[in-house]
VOZA-397028 format. One line per field, with one value per residue (C-alpha): residue number from 0; x, y, z. Coordinates in steps of 0.1 Angstrom, whole numbers, plus 5000, padded with zeros to 4 digits. Layout:
nr: NUM;...
px: X;...
py: Y;...
pz: Z;...
***
This chain:
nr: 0;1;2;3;4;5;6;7;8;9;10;11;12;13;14;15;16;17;18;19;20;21;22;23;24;25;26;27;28;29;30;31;32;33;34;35;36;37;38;39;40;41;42;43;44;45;46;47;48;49;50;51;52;53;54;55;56;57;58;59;60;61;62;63;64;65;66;67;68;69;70;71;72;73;74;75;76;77;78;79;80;81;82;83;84;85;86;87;88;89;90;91;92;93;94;95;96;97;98;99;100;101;102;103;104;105;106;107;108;109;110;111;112;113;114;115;116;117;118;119;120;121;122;123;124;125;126;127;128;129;130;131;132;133;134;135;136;137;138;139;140;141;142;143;144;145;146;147;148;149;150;151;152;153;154;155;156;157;158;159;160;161;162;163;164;165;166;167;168;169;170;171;172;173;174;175;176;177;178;179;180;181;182;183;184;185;186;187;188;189;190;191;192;193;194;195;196;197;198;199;200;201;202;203;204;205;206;207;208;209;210;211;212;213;214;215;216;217;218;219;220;221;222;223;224;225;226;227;228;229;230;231;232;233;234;235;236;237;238;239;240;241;242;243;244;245;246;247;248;249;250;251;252;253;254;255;256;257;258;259;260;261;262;263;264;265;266;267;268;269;270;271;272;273;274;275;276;277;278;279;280;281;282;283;284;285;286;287;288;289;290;291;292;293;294;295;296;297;298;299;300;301;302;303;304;305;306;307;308;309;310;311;312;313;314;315;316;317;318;319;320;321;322;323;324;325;326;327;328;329;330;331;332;333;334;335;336;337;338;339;340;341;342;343;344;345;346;347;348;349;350;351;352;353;354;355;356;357;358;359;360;361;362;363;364;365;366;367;368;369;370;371;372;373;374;375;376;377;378;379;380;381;382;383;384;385;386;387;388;389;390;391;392;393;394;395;396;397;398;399;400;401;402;403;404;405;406;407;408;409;410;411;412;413;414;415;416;417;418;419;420;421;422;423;424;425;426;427;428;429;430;431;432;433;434;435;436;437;438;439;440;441;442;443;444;445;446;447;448;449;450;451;452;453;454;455;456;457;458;459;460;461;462;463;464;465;466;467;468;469;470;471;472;473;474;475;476;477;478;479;480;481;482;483;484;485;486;487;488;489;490;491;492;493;494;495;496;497;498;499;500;501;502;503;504;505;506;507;508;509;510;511;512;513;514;515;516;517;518;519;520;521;522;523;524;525;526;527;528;529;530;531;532;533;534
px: 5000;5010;5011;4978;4958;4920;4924;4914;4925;4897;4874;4854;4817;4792;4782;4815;4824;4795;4779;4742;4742;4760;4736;4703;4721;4731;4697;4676;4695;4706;4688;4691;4730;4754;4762;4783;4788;4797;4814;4781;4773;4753;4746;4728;4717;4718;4685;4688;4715;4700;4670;4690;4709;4677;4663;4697;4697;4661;4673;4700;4678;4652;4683;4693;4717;4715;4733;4766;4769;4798;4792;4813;4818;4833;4827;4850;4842;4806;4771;4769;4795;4785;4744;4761;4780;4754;4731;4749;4761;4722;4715;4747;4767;4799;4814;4845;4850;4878;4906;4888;4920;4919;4915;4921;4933;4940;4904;4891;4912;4900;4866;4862;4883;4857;4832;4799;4769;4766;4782;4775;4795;4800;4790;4818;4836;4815;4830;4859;4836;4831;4867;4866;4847;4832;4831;4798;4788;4755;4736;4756;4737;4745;4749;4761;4762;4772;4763;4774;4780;4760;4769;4762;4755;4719;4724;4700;4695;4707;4669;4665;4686;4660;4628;4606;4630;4640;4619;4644;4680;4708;4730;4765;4792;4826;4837;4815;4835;4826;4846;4869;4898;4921;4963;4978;4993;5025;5038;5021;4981;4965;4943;4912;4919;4888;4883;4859;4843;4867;4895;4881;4870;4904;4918;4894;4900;4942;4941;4908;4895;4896;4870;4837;4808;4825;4851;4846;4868;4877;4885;4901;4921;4897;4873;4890;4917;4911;4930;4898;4872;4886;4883;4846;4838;4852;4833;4801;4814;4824;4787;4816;4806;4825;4835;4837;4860;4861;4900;4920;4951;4982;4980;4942;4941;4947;4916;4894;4894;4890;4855;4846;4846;4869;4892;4903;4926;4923;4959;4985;5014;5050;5052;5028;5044;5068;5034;5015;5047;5047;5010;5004;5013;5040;5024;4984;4973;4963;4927;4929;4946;4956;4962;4988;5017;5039;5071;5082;5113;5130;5113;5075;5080;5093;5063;5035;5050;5053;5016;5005;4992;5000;5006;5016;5033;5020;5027;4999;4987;4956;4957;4965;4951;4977;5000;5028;5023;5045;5037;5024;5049;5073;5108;5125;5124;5121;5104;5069;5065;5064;5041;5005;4987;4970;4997;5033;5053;5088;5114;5128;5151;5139;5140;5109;5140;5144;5171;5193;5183;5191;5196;5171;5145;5111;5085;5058;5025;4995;4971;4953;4920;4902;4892;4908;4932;4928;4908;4931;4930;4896;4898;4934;4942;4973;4984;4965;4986;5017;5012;5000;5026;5036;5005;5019;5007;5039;5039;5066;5084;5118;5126;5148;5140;5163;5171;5144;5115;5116;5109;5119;5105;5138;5125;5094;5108;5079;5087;5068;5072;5049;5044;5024;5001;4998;5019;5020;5031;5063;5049;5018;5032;5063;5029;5017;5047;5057;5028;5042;5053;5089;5097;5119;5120;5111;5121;5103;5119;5113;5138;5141;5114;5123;5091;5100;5086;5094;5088;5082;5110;5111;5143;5139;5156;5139;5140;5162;5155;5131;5123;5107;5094;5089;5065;5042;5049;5033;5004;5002;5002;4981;4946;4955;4967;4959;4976;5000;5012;5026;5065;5077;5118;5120;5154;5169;5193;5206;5200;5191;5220;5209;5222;5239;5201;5190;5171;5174;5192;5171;5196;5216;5195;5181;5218;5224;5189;5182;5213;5219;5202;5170;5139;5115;5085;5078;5109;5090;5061;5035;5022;4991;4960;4938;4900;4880;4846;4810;4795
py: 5000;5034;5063;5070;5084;5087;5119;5154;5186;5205;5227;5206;5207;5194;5165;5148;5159;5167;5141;5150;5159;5120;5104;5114;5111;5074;5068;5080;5059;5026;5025;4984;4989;4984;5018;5001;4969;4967;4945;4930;4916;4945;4967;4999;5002;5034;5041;5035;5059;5085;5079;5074;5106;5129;5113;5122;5153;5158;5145;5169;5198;5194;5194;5232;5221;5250;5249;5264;5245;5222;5186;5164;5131;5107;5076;5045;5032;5023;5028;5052;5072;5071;5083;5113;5125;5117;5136;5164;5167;5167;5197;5216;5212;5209;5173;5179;5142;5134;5103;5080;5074;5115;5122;5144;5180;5171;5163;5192;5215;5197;5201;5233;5245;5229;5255;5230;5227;5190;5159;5121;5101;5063;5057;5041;5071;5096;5096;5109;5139;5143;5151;5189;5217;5211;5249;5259;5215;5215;5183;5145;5124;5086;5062;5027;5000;5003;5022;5056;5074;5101;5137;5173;5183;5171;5136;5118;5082;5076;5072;5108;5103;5075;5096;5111;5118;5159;5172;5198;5192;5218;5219;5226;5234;5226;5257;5254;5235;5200;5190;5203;5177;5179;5180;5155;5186;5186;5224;5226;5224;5206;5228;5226;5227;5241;5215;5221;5196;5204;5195;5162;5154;5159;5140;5111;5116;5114;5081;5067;5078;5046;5032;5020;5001;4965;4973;4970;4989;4980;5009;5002;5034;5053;5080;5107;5107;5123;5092;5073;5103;5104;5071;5069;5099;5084;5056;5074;5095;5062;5038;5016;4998;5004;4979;4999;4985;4991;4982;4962;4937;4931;4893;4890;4918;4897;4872;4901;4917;4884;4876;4904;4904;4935;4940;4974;4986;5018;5018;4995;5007;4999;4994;4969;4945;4924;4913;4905;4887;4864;4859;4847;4818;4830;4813;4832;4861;4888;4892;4930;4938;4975;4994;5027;5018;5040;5041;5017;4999;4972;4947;4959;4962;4922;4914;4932;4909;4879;4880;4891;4930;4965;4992;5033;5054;5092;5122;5140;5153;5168;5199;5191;5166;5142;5163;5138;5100;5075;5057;5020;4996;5022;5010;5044;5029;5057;5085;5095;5104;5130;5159;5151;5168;5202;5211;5233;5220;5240;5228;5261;5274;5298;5328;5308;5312;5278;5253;5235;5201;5176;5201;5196;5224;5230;5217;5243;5237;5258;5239;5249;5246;5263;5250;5218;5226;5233;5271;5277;5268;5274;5306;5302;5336;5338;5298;5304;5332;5320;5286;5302;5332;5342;5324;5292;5264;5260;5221;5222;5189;5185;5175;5170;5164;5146;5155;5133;5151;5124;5138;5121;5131;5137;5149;5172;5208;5204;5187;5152;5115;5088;5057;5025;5056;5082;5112;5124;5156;5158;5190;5172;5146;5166;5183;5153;5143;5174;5168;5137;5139;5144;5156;5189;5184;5165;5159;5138;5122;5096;5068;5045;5013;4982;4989;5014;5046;5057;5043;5071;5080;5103;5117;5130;5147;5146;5167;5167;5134;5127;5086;5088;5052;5045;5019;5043;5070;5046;5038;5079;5085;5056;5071;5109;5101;5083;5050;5058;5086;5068;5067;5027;5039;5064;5079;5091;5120;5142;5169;5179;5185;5228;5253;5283;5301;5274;5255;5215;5204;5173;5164;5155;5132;5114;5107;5090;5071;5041;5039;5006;5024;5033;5016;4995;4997;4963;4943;4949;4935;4966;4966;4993;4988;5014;5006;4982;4995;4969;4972
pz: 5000;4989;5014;5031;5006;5019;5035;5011;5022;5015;5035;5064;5065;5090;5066;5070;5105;5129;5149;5148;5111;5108;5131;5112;5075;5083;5104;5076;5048;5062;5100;5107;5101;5131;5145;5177;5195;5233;5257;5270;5238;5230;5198;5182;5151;5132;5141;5171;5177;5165;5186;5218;5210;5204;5242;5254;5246;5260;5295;5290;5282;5313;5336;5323;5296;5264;5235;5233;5277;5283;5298;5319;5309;5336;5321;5301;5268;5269;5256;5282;5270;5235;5248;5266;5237;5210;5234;5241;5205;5190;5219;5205;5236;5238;5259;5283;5286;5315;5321;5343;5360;5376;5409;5440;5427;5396;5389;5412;5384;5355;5364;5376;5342;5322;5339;5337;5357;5347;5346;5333;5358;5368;5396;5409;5402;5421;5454;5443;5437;5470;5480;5467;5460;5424;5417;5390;5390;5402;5389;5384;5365;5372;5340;5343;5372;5404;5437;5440;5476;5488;5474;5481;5444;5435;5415;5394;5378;5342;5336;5327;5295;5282;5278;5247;5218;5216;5184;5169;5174;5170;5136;5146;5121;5116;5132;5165;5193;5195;5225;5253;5254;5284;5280;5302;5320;5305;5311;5344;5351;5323;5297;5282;5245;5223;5196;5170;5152;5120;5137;5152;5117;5104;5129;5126;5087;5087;5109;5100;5071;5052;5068;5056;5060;5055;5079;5117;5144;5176;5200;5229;5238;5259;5243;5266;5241;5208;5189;5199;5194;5161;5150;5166;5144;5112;5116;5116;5090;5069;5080;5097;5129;5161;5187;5222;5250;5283;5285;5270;5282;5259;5265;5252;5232;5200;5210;5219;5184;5168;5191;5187;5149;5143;5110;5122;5152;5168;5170;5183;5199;5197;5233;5242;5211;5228;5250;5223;5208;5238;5240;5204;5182;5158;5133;5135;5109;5132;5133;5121;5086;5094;5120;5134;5150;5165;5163;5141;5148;5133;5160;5154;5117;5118;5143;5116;5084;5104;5117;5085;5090;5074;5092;5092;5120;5129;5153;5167;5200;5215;5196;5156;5136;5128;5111;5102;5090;5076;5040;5048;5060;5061;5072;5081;5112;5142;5117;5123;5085;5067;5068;5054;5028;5042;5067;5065;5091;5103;5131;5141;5170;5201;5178;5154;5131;5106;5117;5093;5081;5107;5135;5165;5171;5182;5154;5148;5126;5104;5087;5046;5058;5087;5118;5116;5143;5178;5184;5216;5254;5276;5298;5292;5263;5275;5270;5237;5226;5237;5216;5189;5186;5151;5131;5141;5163;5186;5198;5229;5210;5200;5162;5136;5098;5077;5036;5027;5045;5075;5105;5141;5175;5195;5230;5246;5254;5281;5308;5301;5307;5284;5299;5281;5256;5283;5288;5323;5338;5359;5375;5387;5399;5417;5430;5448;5460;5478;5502;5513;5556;5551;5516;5516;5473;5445;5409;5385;5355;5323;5326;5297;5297;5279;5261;5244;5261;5301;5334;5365;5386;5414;5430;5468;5494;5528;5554;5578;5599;5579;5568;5539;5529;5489;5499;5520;5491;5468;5487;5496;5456;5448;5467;5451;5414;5385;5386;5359;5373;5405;5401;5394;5405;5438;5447;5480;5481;5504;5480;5443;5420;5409;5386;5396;5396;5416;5392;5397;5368;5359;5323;5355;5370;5335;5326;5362;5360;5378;5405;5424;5454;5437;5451;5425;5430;5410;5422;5450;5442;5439;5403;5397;5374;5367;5380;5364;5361;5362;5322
***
């Protein structure tokens, strides 16, 4: 296969981007077609969909919700999920959908950023709501099983999202915001970024856009993420079913796409390869023909011919729309690609002066068509300004490009770690840890993983007389941050190594890494999954 050729850079309009105008274009010409399968053995129709999205939005209106309002969404992969953003989409709201894995401050900021007086929430992930002060969140409406604690903000049953169908839904554009999609924090408090349904198209569109109604595509990266968003968009946009999970495991991910009848990957990354290497007979096709894979090294590009599936690499983040990609079975083996149709693409130095070709800079962005990148930070004009000085989208990451137009992601200028798919902020984390009995300082780092991306590692000097047990750091960490946030490696030191200006020099402290005295977290036994939720 050539390189990926199904995306067109040309202007985005709501026909090819926006859920409700989707939802009641496939629902009106194929309604008994599969819209989405679930983990319970469950499915929608297209018609169904549509129907569950207009009652949705009805629930949503009679609880105050206007067009234009943002939503919280606390919920996994699911048909609850899918109701509350169908819902909210046909009402012209915008979702704020939020990592399942957040809690303590770092959900207290993301939700009161997100400025809502309503949220769709788990119930098994309510009582972490009752730890804070929710700031304008009024109303929690409860969707999925479980039993949820008692909480000060009125709460309802998910019962008011299944009643008479809204008449008149909204017609967004590609230009009005579709979704507020939260950074991972990565240059201090995470951000709201402003998403308009043009840019989730294009997203959907650079990754996904081959899909169609004989394909089927299991999603397993969690719709929090705009990878997945994207790819659940481009199926509607393309009539092809979607498969939602919950979660997914490296040793059974190969069996679960099989049962549950999937061609299509959302995407597979590089690092969890070497577990499905071990897990499968060298011998089986893989269930899925295509899929992303990110990056591609010489082991991953061996694993895809062996087991009999194509694949391409990309570069994207939260707020462009996959700018770079990789032809098909490329073997330029640690390149993302080269940049896609529709985007100019510069790696400059501190000055947003061009580097020479090779030399490492910052990689800036500016798409052909409008509104298919990021419309800025919420509340935030001055984060907004400051990425998008000079007409050009600034993306914090280290890059070089070679003579051939290959680019290769070298480091983040922010300070960021990413661990199995997510990227995790050293600031929060160094946040969390400072309020630890006994800390005097903290630095967090990325150390190398032997699959492929970072593990956690936190370098501390106590106080003075201080005993700072790892073990009852980890078990401090594990009740106030999302589980892969919790630092695997924990370091003792008298004291930080600093510059001159008193800054901790942390180049320092990735050179030395792990040290024979660094505490491991899983040598010690203490492994940390994230919470599996009832269906």
């Amino acid at each position: 296969m050539p390189f990926p050729h199904w995306f067109e850079d040309r202007p985005a309009t709501a026909d090819t981007c926006v859920v409700p105008t989707l939802l009641a274009r496939r629902a009106s010409e194929t309604p008994d077609a599969v819209c989405a399968t679930f983990a319970d053995g469950s499915r929608w129709t297209y018609g169904e969909a549509w129907t569950y999205a207009r009652q949705a939005a009805a629930g949503l209106s009679k609880v105050g919700v206007r067009e234009g309002d943002r939503v919280l969404l606390f919920l996994p992969n699911g048909a609850a999920f899918l109701r509350a953003w169908f819902g909210a989409s046909a009402l012209g709201a915008v979702i704020a959908p939020l990592n399942v894995a957040l809690r303590g401050e770092i959900l207290r900021h993301a939700v009161v950023t997100a400025d809502a007086a309503v949220m769709v929430c788990h119930p098994e992930l309510a009582d972490r709501l009752a730890e804070f002060d929710a700031g304008r969140l009024e109303t929690v409406i409860l969707a999925g099983a479980g039993t949820a604690p008692s909480l000060a903000l009125r709460t309802l049953g998910e019962e008011v999202l299944w009643g008479e169908p809204l008449a008149e839904t909204a017609s967004p554009e590609p230009w009005d915001i579709g979704a507020v999609l939260f950074t991972s924090g990565t240059t201090g408090r995470a951000k709201g970024v402003l998403c308009p349904y043009g840019h989730l198209g294009a997203a959907g569109a650079v990754s996904h856009g081959y899909l169609g109604p004989e394909d089927r595509i299991y999603i397993y990266t969690p719709l929090f993420h705009t990878l997945a968003l994207g790819a659940a968009l481009s199926a509607l946009a393309g009539g092809a079913p979607m498969h939602l999970a919950p979660s997914f495991s490296a040793q059974t991910l190969w069996a679960d796409v099989q049962a549950a009848g999937c061609n299509r990957l959302v995407g597979l990354l590089s690092s969890i390869t070497s577990y499905l290497a071990a897990s499968v007979d060298p011998g089986a096709k893989a269930p899925f023909d295509f899929t992303m894979m990110s990056p591609i090294t010489p082991d991953t590009a061996a694993f895809a011919k062996r087991q009999g599936f194509s694949y391409f690499a990309a570069f994207s983040m939260t707020e462009v729309s996959v700018p770079i990609l990789t032809p098909v079975d490329s073997q330029t083996y640690g390149s993302c690609g080269r940049v896609r149709d529709g985007i100019e693409a510069r790696i400059v130095d501190a000055h947003d002066q061009p580097v020479e070709v090779g030399a490492v800079g910052e990689l800036i962005l500016r798409a052909n068509q409008p509104w298919t990148m990021n419309a800025g930070y919420l509340n935030d004009p001055a984060a907004t300004a400051a990425a998008w000085r000079n007409g050009w989208f600034h993306t914090g990451d280290a890059f070089r490009c070679d003579a051939a137009g290959n680019f290769y992601f070298v480091d983040r200028l922010k300070d960021a770690i990413r661990r199995r798919g997510e990227n995790v902020s050293s600031q929060e984390v160094e946040r969390e840890i400072a309020a630890f009995p006994g800390v005097l300082e903290v630095a967090v780092i990325g150390v190398p993983s032997p699959h492929g991306d970072q593990e956690v590692m936190a370098v501390i000097a106590p106080e003075q007389g201080a005993d700072v047990s790892p073990r009852a750091l980890t078990e401090f960490l594990a009740a106030r941050c999302a589980h892969f946030m919790v630092p695997r490696f924990v370091r003792l030191v008298p004291a930080l190594p600093k510059t001159s200006t008193n800054k901790v020099t942390k180049d320092q402290l990735r050179r030395e890494a792990v040290t024979p005295d660094t505490w491991d977290r899983e040598a010690e036994g203490l492994r940390l999954r994230g919470q599996v939720l009832s269906a």
